[in-house]
C-alpha positions as a Markdown table, in Angstrom:
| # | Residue | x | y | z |
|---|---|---|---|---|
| 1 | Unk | 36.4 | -57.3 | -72.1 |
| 2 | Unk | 35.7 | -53.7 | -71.5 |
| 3 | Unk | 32.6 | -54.1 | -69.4 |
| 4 | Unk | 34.0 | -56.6 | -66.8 |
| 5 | Unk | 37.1 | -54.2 | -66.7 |
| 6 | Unk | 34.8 | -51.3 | -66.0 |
| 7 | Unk | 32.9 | -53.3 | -63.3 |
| 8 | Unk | 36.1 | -54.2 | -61.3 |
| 9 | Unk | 36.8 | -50.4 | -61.4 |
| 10 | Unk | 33.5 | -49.2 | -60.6 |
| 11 | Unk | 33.8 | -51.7 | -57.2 |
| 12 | Unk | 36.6 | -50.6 | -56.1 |
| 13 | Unk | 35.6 | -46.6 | -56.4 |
| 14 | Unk | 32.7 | -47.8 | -54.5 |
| 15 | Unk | 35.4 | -48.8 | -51.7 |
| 16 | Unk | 37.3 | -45.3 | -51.8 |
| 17 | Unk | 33.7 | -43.2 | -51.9 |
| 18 | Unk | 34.5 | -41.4 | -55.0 |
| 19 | Unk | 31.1 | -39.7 | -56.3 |
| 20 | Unk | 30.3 | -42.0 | -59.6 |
| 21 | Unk | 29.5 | -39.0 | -61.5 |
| 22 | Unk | 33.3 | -38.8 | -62.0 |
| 23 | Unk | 33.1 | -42.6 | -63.3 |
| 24 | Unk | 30.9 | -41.9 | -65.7 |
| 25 | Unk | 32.2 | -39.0 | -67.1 |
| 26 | Unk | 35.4 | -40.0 | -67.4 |
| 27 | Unk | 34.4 | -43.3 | -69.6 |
| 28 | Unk | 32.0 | -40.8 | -71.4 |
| 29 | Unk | 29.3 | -43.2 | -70.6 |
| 30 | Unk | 25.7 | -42.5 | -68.7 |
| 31 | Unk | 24.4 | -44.2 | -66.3 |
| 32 | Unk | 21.7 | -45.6 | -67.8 |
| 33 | Unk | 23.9 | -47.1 | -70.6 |
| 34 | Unk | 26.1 | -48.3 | -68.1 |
| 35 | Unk | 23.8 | -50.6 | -66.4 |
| 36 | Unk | 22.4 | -51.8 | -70.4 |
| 37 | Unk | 26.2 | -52.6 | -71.0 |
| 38 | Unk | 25.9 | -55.1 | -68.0 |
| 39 | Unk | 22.6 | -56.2 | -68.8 |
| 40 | Unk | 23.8 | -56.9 | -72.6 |
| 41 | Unk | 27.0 | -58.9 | -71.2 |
| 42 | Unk | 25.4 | -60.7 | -68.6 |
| 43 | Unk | 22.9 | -61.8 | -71.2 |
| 44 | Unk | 25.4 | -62.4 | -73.6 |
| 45 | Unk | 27.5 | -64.6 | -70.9 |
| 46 | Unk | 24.5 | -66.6 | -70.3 |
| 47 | Unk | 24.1 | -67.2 | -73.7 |
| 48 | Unk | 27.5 | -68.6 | -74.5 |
| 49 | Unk | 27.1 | -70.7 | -71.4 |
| 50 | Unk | 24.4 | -72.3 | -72.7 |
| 51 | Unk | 25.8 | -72.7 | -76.0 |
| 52 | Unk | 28.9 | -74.6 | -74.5 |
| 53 | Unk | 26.4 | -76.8 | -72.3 |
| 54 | Unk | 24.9 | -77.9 | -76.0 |
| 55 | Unk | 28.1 | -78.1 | -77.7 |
| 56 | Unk | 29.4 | -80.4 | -75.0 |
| 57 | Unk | 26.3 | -82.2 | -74.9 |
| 58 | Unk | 26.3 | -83.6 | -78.3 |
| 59 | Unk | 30.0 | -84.5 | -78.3 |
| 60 | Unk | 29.3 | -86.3 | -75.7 |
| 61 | Unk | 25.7 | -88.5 | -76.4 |
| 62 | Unk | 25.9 | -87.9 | -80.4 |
| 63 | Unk | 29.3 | -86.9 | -82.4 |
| 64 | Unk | 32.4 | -87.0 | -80.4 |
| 65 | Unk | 34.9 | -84.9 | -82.6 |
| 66 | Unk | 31.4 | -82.6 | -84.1 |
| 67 | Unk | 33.3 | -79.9 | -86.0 |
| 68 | Unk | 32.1 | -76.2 | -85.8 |
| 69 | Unk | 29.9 | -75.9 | -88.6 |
| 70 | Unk | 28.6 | -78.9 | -88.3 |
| 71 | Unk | 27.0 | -78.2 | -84.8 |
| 72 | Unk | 26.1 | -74.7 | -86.3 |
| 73 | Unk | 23.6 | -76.8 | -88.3 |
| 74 | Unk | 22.9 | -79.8 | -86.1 |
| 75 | Unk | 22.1 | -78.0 | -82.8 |
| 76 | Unk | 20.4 | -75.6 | -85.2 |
| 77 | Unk | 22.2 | -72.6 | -83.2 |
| 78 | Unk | 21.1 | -69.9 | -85.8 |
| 79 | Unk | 18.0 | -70.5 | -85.0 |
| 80 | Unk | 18.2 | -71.2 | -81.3 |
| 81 | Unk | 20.9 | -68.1 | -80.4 |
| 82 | Unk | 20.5 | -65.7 | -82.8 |
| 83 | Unk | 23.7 | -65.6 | -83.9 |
| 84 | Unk | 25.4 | -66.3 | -87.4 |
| 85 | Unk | 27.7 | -69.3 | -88.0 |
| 86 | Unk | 31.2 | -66.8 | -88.2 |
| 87 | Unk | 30.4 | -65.9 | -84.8 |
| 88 | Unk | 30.0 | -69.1 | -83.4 |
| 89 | Unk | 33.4 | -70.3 | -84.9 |
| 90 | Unk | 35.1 | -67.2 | -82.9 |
| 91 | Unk | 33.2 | -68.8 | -79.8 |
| 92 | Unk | 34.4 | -71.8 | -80.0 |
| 93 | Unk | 37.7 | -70.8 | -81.0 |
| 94 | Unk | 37.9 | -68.3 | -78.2 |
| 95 | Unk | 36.6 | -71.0 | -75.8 |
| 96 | Unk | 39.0 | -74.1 | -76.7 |
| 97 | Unk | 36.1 | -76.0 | -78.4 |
| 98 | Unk | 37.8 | -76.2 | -81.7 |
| 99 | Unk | 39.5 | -79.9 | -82.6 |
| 100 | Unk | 42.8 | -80.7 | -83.4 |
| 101 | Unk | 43.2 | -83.5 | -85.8 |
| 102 | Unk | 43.9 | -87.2 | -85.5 |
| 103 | Unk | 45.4 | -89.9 | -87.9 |
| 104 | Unk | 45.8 | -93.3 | -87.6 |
| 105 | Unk | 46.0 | -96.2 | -90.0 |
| 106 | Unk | 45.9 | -100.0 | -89.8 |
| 107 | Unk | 45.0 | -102.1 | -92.4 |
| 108 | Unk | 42.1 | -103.9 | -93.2 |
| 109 | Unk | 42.3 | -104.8 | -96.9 |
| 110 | Unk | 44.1 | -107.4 | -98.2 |
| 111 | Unk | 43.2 | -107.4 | -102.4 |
| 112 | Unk | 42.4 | -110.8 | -104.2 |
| 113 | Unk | 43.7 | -111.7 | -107.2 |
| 114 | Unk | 40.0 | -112.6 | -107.6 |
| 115 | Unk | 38.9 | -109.1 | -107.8 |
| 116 | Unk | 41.6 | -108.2 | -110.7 |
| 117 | Unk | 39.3 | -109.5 | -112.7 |
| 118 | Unk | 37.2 | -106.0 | -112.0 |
| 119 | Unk | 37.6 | -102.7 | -113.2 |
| 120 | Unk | 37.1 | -99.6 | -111.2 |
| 121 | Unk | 33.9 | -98.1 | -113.2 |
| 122 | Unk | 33.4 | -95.0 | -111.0 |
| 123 | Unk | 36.0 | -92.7 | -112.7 |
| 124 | Unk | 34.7 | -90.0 | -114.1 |
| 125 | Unk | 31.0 | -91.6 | -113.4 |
| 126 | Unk | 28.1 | -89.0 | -113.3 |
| 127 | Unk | 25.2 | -89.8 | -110.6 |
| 128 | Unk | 21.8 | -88.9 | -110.9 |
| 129 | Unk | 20.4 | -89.9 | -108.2 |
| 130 | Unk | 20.2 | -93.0 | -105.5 |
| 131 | Unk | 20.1 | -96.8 | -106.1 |
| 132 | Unk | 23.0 | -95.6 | -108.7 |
| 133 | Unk | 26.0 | -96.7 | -106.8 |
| 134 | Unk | 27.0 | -98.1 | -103.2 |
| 135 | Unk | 30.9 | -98.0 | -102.2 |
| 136 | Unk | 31.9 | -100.9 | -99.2 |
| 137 | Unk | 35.0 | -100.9 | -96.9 |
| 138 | Unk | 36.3 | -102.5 | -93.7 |
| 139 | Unk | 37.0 | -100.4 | -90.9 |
| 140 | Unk | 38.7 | -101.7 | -87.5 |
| 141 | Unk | 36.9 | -99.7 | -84.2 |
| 142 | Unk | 38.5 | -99.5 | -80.7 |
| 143 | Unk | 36.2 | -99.5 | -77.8 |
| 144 | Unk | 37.5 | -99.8 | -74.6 |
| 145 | Unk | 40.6 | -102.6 | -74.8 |
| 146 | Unk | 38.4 | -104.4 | -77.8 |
| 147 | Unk | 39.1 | -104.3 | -81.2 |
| 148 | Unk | 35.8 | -104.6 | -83.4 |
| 149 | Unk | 35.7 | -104.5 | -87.1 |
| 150 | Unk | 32.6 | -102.8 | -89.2 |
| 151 | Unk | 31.4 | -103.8 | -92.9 |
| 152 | Unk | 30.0 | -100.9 | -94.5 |
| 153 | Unk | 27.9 | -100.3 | -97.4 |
| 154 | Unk | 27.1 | -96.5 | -98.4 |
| 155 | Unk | 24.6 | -95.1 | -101.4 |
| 156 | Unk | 27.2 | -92.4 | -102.6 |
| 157 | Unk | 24.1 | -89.4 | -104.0 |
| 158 | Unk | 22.0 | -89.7 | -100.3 |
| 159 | Unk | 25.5 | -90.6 | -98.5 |
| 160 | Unk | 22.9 | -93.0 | -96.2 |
| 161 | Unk | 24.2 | -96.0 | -95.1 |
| 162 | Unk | 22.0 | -98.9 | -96.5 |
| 163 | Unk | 23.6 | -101.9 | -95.0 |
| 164 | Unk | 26.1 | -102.9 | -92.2 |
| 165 | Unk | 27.8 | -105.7 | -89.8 |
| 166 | Unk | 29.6 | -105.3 | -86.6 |
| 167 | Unk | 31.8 | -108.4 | -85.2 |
| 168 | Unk | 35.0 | -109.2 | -83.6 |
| 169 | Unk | 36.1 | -111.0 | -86.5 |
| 170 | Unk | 36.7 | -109.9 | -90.0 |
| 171 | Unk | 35.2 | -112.7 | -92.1 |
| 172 | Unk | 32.9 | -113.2 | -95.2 |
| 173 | Unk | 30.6 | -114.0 | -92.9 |
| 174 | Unk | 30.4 | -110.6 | -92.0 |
| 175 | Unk | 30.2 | -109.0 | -95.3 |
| 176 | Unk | 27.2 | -111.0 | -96.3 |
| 177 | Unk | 24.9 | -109.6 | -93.6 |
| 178 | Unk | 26.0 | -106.4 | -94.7 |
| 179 | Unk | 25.5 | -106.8 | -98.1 |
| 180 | Unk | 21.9 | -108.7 | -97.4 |
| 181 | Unk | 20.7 | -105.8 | -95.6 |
| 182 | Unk | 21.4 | -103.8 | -98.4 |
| 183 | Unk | 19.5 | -105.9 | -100.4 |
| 184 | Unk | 16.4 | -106.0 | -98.2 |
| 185 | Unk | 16.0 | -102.7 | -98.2 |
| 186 | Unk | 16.9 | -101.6 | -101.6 |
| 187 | Unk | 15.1 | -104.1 | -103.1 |
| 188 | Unk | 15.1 | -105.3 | -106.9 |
| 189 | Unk | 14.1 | -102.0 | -107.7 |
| 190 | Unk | 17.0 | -100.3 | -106.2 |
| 191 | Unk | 19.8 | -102.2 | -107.3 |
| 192 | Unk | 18.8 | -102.9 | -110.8 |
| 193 | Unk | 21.3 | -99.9 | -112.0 |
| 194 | Unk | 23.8 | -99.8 | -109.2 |
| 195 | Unk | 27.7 | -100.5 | -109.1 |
| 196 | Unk | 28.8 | -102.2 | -106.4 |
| 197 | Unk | 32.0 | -100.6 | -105.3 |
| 198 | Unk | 35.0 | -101.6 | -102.9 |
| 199 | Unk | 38.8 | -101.7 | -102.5 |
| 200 | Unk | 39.0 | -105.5 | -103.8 |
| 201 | Unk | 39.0 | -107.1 | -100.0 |
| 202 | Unk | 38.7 | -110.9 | -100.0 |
| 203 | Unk | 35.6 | -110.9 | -97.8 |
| 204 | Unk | 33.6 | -109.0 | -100.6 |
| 205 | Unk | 35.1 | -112.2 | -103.7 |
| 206 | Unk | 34.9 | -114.8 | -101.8 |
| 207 | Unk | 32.3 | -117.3 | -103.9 |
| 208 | Unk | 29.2 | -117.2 | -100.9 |
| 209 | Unk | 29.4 | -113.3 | -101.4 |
| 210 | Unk | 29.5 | -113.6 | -105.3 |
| 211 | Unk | 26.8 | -115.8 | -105.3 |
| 212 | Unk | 24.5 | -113.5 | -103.6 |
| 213 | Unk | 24.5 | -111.1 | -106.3 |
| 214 | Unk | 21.9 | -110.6 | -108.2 |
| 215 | Unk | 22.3 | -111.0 | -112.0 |
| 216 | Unk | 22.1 | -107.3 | -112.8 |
| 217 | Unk | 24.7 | -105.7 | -109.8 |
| 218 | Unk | 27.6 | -104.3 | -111.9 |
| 219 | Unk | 30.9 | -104.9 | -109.9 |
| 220 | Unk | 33.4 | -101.9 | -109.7 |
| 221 | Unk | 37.3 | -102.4 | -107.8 |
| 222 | Unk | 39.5 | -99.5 | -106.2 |
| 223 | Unk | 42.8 | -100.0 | -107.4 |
| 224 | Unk | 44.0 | -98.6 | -103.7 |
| 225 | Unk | 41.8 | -96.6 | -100.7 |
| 226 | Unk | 42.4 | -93.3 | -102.8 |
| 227 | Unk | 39.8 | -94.4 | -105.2 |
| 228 | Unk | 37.6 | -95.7 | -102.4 |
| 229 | Unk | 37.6 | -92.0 | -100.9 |
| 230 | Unk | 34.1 | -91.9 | -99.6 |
| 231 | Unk | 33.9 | -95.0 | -97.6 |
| 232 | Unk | 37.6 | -94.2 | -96.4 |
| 233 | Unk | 35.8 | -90.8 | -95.5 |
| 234 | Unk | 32.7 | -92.0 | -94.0 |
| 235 | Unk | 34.6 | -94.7 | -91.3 |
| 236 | Unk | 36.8 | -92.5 | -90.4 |
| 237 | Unk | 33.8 | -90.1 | -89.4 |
| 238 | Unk | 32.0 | -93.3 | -87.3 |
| 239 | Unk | 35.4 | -94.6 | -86.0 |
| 240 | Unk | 36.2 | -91.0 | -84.5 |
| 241 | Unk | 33.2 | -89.1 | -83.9 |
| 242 | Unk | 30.8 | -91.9 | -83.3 |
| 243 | Unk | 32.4 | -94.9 | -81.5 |
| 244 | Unk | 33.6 | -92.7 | -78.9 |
| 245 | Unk | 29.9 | -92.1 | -77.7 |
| 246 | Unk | 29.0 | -95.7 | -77.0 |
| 247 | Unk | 28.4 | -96.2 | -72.9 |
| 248 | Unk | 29.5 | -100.2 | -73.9 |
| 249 | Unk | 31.9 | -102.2 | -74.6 |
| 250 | Unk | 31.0 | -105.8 | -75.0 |
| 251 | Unk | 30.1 | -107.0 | -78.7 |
| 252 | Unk | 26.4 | -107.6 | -77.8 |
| 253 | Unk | 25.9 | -104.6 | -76.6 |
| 254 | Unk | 28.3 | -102.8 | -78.9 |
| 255 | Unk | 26.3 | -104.2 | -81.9 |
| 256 | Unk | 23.0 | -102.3 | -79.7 |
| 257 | Unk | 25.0 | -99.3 | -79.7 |
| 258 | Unk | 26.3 | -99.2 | -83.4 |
| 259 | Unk | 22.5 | -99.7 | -84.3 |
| 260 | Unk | 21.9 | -96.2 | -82.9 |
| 261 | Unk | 24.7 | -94.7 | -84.3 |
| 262 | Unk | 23.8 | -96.0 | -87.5 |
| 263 | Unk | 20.3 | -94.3 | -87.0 |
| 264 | Unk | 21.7 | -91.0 | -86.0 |
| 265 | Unk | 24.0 | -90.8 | -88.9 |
| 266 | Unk | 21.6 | -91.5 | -91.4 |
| 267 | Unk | 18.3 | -90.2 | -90.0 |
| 268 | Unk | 19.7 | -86.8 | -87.6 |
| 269 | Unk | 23.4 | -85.8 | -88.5 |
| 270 | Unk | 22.8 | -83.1 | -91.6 |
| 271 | Unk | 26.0 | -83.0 | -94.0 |
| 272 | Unk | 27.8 | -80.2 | -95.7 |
| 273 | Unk | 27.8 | -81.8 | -98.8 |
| 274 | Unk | 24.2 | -82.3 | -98.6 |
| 275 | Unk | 23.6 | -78.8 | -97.9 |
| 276 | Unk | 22.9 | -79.5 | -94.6 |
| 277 | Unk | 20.6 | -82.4 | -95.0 |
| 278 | Unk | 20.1 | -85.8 | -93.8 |
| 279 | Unk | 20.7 | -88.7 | -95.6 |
| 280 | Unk | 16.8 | -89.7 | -95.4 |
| 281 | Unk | 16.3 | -86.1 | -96.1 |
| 282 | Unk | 18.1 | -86.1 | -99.6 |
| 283 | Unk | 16.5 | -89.8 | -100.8 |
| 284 | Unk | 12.8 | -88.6 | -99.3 |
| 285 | Unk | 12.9 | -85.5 | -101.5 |
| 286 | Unk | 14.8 | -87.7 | -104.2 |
| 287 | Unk | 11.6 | -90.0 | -104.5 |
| 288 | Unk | 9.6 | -86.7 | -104.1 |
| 289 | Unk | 11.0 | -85.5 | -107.5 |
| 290 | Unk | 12.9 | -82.0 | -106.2 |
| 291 | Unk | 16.5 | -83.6 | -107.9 |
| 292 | Unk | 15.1 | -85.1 | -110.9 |
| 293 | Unk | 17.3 | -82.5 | -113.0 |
| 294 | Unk | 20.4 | -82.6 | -110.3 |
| 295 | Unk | 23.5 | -84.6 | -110.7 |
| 296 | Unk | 27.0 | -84.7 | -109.8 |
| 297 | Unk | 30.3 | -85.8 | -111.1 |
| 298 | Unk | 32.8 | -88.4 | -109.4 |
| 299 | Unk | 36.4 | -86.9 | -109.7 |
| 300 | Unk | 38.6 | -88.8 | -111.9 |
| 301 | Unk | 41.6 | -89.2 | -109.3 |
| 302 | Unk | 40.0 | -89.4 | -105.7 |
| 303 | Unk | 36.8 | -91.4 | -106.4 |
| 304 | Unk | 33.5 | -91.6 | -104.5 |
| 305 | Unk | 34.3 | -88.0 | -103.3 |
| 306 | Unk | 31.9 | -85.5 | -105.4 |
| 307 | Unk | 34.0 | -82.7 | -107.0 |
| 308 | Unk | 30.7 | -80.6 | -107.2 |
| 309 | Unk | 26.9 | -81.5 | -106.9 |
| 310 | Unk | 24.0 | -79.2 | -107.8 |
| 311 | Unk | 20.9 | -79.0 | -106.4 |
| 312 | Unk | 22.0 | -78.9 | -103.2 |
């Protein structure tokens, strides 16, 4: 603030014809440091112009409700700015940037008796790596005045989303794309050790769904959404900071849309928890070898959320 303050002053002794000298020795300043201070806050001005330009950029085309440290490390700004990530949380602070949060709940799940049958084998489960366990979950999306509903299947270690359906109906029908998408590209290979996890919706027991399985897919049920925290977790991140980018609103299109979303989040967005990685990043260097010796631990009360990971 000083150096604006110091430049409205200056102006206005230019007005009255008062010799600068005085100016400057009354600030204890020189001339020459003087016109740096300008040149440093004009700079600096600039700068945070350009940083709000980016910031606002991204909410708007990539991640609308991008947190502060999160576009510290997915606009790369450290590198870009120069500066370090405290800083740029004053900035945005200081410049109304920050979030405020949002909650709202309806209900998707409606648990079968079918899927009593089923207990929940994450608690306490340690994870070595991917292929090990994928968590599924139903989440409603508003775009526009439609209501659209998304089947979700997430690898818990890489966090990557490996299969997915978008509809206006919340169907079986549905599920099964989902969960054949995760089979294409997993493969046999890549589900021969994995627990298949959701919140014991009817969509994911009804007998078409079961009967996809393949012989060695262990089954695992939440006994509630607390112990389907990470899907919970991960919707809510599409629903609010996703969705809100897409330029359409008819399901055709939408479905275009939630494709690139999709793509983003697994291929672009880098995650805290993954120590600023990508999703593709973690499973590439995964099949590279560099976690090999790396695990983490499922907390016994909110499952699918890691209570601590190394090698991150």
């Amino acid at each position: 603030m000083i150096v604006p303050l110091l430049s409205i002053i200056r102006i206005q002794l230019l007005d009255t014809g008062i010799p600068m000298t005085l100016f400057f020795n009354f600030y204890k300043i020189s001339r020459q440091g003087y016109h740096q201070s300008i040149a440093r806050h004009k700079t600096k001005q600039k700068m945070m112009e350009s940083i709000k330009t980016d910031v606002e950029k991204y909410r708007s085309e990539k991640d609308r409700r991008a947190g502060s440290r999160s576009l510290f490390y997915n606009l790369d700004i450290g590198k870009h700015y120069k500066i370090g990530v405290n800083k740029f949380e004053r900035f945005m602070s200081a410049s109304g940037l920050s979030l405020m949060p949002q909650r709202l709940k309806v209900v998707t799940t409606n648990s079968v008796s079918q899927s009593w049958n089923y207990d929940n084998l994450t608690n306490g489960l340690i994870l070595r790596g991917v292929y090990e366990l994928v968590v599924g979950d139903i989440t409603y999306l508003t775009v526009g005045k439609y209501r659209y509903y998304l089947f979700c299947l997430t690898d818990v270690f890489s966090m990557k989303i490996v299969g997915y359906c978008i509809s206006n109906r919340m169907r079986k029908q549905e599920a099964l794309i989902a969960f054949k998408m995760f089979l294409d590209q997993r493969g046999e290979d890549g589900t021969k050790r994995c627990i298949h996890h959701t919140d014991g919706g009817g969509q994911y027991f009804a007998a078409v769904y079961l009967a996809m399985y393949p012989s060695w897919l262990e089954t695992s049920v939440a006994n509630s959404c607390i112990e389907n925290g990470l899907a919970e977790q991960k919707n809510g991140y599409i629903k609010n900071h996703l969705v809100p980018t897409m330029k359409f609103k008819e399901l055709k299109s939408v479905q275009k849309e939630m494709k690139r979303l999709i793509d983003f989040y697994n291929s672009e967005r880098k995650q805290e928890v993954l120590g600023w990685r990508t999703p593709e990043e973690v499973e590439q260097q995964m099949m590279d070898g560099k976690y090999s010796n790396r695990y983490f631990r499922l907390h016994d009360h909110v499952n699918n959320v890691p209570s601590y990971r190394f090698g991150f």
